[in-house]
C-alpha positions in Angstrom: -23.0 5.2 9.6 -20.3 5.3 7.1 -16.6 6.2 6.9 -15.3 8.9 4.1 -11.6 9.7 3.5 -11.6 13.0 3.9 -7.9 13.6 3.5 -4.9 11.9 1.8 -0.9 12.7 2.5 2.2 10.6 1.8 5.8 10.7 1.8 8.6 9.4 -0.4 13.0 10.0 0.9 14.8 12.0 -0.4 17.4 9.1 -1.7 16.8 7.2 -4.9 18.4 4.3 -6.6 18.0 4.6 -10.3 17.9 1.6 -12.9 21.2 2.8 -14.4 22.6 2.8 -10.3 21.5 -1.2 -10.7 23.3 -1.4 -14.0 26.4 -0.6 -11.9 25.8 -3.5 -9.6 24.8 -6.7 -11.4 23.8 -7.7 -15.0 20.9 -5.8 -16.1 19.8 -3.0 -18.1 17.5 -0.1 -17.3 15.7 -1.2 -20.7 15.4 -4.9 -19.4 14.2 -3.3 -16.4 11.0 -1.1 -17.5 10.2 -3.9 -19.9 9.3 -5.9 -17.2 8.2 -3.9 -14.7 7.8 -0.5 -15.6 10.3 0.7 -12.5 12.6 3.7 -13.2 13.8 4.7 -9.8 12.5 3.7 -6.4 13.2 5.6 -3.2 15.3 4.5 -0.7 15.3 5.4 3.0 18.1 6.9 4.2 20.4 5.5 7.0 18.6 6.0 10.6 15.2 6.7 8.6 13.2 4.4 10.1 9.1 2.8 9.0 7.7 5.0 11.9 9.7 8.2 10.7 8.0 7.9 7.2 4.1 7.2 8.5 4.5 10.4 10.4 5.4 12.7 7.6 2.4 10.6 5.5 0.1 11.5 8.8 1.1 14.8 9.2 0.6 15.5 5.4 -3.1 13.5 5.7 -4.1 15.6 9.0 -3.8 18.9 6.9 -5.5 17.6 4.0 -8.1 16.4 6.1 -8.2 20.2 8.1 -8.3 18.8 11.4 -5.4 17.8 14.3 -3.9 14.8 15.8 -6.6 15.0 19.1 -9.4 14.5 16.4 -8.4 11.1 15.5 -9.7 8.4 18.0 -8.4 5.4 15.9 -4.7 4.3 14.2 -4.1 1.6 11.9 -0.5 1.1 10.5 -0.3 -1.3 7.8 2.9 -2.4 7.7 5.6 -5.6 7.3 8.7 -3.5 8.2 8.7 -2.3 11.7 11.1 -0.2 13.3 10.8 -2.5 16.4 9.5 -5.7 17.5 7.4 -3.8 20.6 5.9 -1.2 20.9 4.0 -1.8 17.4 4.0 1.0 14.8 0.7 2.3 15.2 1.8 2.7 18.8 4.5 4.8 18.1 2.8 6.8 15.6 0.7 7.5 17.7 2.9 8.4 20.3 4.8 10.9 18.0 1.7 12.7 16.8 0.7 13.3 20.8 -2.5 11.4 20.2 -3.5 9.1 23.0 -6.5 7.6 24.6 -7.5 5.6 21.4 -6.5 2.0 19.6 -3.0 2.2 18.0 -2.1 -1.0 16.1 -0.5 -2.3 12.9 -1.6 -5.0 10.8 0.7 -7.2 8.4 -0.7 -8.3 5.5 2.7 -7.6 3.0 1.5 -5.5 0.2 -2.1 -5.8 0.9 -1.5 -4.2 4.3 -3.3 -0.9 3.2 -6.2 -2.4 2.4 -6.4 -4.4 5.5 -5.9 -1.4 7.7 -8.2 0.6 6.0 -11.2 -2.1 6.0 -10.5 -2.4 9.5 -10.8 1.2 10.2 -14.1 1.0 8.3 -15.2 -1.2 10.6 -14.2 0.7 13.7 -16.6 3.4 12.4 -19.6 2.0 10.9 -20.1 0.5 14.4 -19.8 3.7 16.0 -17.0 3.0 18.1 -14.6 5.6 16.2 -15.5 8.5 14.2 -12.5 9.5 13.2 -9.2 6.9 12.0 -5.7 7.6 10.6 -4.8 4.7 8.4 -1.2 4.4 7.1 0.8 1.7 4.6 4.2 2.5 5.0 7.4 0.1 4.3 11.3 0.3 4.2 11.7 -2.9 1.9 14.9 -1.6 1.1 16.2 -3.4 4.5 15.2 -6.8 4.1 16.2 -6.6 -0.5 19.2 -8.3 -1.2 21.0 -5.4 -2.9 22.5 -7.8 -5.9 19.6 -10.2 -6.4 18.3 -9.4 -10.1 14.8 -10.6 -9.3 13.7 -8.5 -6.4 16.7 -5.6 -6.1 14.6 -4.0 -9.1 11.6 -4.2 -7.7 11.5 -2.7 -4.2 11.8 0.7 -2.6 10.5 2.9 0.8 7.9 5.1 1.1 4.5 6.0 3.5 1.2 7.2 2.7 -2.1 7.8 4.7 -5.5 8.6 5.0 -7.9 10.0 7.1 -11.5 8.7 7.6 -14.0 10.3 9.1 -18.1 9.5 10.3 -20.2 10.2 7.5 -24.4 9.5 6.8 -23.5 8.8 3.1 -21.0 6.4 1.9 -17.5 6.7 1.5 -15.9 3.1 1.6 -19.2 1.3 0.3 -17.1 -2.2 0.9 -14.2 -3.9 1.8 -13.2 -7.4 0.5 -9.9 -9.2 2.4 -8.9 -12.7 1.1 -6.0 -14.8 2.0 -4.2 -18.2 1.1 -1.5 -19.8 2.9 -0.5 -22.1 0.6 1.3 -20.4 -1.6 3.4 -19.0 1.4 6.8 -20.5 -0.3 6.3 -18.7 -3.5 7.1 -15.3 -1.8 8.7 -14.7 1.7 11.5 -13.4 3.8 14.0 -15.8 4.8 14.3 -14.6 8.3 12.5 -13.4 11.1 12.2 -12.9 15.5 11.2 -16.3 16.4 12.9 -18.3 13.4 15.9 -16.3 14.1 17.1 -13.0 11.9 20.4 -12.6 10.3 20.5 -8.8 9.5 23.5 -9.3 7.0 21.7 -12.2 5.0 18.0 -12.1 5.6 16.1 -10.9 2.5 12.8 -10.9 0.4 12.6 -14.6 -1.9 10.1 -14.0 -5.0 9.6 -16.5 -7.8 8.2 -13.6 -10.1 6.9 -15.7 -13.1 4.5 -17.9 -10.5 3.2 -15.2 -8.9 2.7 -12.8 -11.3 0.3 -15.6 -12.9 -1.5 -15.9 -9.6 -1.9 -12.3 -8.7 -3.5 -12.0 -12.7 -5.9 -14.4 -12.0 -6.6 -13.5 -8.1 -7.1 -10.0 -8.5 -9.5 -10.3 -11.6 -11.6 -12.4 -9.1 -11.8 -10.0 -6.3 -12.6 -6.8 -8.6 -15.8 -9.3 -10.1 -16.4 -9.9 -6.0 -16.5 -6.5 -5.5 -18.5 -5.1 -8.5 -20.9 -7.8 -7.7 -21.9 -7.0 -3.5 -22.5 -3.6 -5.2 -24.5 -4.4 -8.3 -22.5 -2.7 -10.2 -20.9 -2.7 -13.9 -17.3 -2.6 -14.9 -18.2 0.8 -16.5 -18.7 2.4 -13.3 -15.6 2.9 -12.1 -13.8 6.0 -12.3 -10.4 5.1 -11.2 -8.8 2.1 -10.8 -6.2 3.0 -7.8 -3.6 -0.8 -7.9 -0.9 -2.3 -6.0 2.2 -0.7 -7.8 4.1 -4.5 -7.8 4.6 -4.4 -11.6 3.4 -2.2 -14.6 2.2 -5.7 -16.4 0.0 -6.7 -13.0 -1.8 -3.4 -13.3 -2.2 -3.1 -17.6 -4.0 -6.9 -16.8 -6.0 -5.5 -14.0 -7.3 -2.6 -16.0 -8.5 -5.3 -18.9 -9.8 -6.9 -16.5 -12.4 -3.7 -16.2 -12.1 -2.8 -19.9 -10.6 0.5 -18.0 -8.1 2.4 -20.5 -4.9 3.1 -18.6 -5.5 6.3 -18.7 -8.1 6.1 -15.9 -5.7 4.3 -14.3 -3.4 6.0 -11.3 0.3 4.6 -12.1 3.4 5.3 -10.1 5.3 2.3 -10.2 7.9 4.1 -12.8 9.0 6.9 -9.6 7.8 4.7 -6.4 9.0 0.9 -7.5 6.9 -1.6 -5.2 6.5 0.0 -2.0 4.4 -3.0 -0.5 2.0 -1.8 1.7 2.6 1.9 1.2 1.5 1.6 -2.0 -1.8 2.2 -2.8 -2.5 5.3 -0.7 1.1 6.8 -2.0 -1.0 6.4 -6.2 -4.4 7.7 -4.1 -2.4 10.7 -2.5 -0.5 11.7 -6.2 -4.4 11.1 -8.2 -5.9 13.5 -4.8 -3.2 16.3 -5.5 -2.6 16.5 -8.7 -6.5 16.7 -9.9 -7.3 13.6 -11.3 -9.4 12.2 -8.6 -12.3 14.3 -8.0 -14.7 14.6 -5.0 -17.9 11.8 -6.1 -15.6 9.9 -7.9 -16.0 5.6 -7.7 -12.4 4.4 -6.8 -11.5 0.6 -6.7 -8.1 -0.1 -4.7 -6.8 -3.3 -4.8 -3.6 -4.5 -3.7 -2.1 -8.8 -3.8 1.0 -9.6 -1.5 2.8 -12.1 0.6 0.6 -14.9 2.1 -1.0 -14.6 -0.2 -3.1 -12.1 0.8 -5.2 -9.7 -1.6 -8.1 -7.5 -1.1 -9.9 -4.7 -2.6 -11.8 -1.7 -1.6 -15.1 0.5 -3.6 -14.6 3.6 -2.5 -16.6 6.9 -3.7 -14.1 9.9 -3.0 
């Protein structure tokens, strides 16, 4: 037994802080800007819009797509490191708005990997036979814990949700599923305050020492896409799509040499979406679904590096 996503959905606010908004707040440039990163605008969530709010427009919009209704799904996974709420967790309350109930509703927190955690989870869930049908979300409001006048991460970071839906299939869908993780380069990217270290709403924010971990994440993600193409015996050459993290547009032009891929075969929406952490990778799956570049049969490698550090990747034939 296999799992296949048989429908994608996401959701983006309506609010949206340009590069020329951040000129107006500290010393930058919107040319400075998409040199480095590629960002144009990000979203932002708008006051009251909560994490939860967002994974159930994603869900919603995945449930169509998928042609079937919130009583089908017998599994929830929220990836997530921005929760509305301490308790219940996310995937708990997701649940709770769609009307689903009986099945396992959690979250997992893996920063901008989160996705990819969640959705290798879910995998799991139904090659064992004990679901047949999961929703798996990434959604994030980053803006909330972004020090509005810190150059180094206020450019980076925006809000947004996106989802999938897998179903029980005899032929594969998510062929694997690769999670890694190393703690000890915890201090290189972090949030300063939390529920049992104690949270200062007003000062509490997102620390990032880009230069070192954008030279870690190079190097860590070309090893997992080698781990990947290797359990599968494959060639670099047979991957249709390369589906990234959107953390920076230099990250994903190294991953794509990294395949020999051309960037055109390459799903980017880091210059309208900004770093959306965990939402990520299935909001750049749910815009390569809908507007035609992704095609049913196609390979798709996901791969997504965050926080922990934690990285992962997925082979996925849509």
């Amino acid at each position: 037994m296999y799992s296949r996503i048989v429908g994608t959905g996401s959701y983006l606010p309506v609010g949206v802080l340009t590069n020329a908004d951040l000129e107006k707040r500290m010393e930058t440039s919107d040319a400075w800007i998409r040199e480095r990163t590629g960002i144009r605008r990000r979203h932002i969530a708008a006051a009251g819009e909560t994490t939860v709010d967002m994974a159930e427009h994603a869900a919603r919009a995945a449930l169509d797509a998928a042609g079937c209704v919130a009583a089908d799904i017998d599994l929830i996974v929220v990836g997530t490191c921005t929760p509305d709420v301490v308790l219940p967790n996310p995937g708990a309350m997701l649940q709770g708005r769609l009307g689903n109930r009986g099945g396992p509703a959690f979250s997992v927190e893996a920063a901008c990997s989160g996705f990819i955690y969640a959705l290798s989870l879910a995998d799991k869930f139904i090659r064992s036979g004990e679901s047949k049908r999961a929703l798996v979300v990434g959604a994030e409001t980053l803006s909330r814990i972004t020090n509005p006048t810190d150059r180094s991460t206020a450019i980076l970071f925006g809000d947004g949700a996106g989802a999938v839906v897998l179903a029980a299939d005899d032929k594969p869908g998510v062929m694997s599923t690769h999670l890694r993780a190393d703690g000890g380069y915890a201090d290189l990217l972090y949030c300063t305050g939390g529920i049992s270290k104690g949270h200062d709403p007003a000062g509490d924010h997102i620390v990032l020492a880009g230069s070192e971990v954008f030279r870690h994440a190079v190097t860590i993600l070309g090893r997992i896409v080698d781990e990947t193409l290797a359990a599968n015996g494959l060639d670099r050459s047979a991957i249709d799509w390369l589906v990234p993290h959107q953390a920076n547009i230099r990250i994903i032009q190294a991953a794509a040499r990294k395949l020999n891929m051309p960037m055109e075969r390459v799903i980017v929406t880091v210059e309208d979406h900004g770093n959306t952490s965990a939402a990520s990778v299935p909001l750049a799956l749910d815009v390569g679904v809908r507007d035609g570049r992704i095609k049913r049969g196609d390979l798709l490698l996901l791969e997504a590096f965050g926080a922990g550090f934690t990285w992962g990747a997925a082979l996925v034939r849509y």
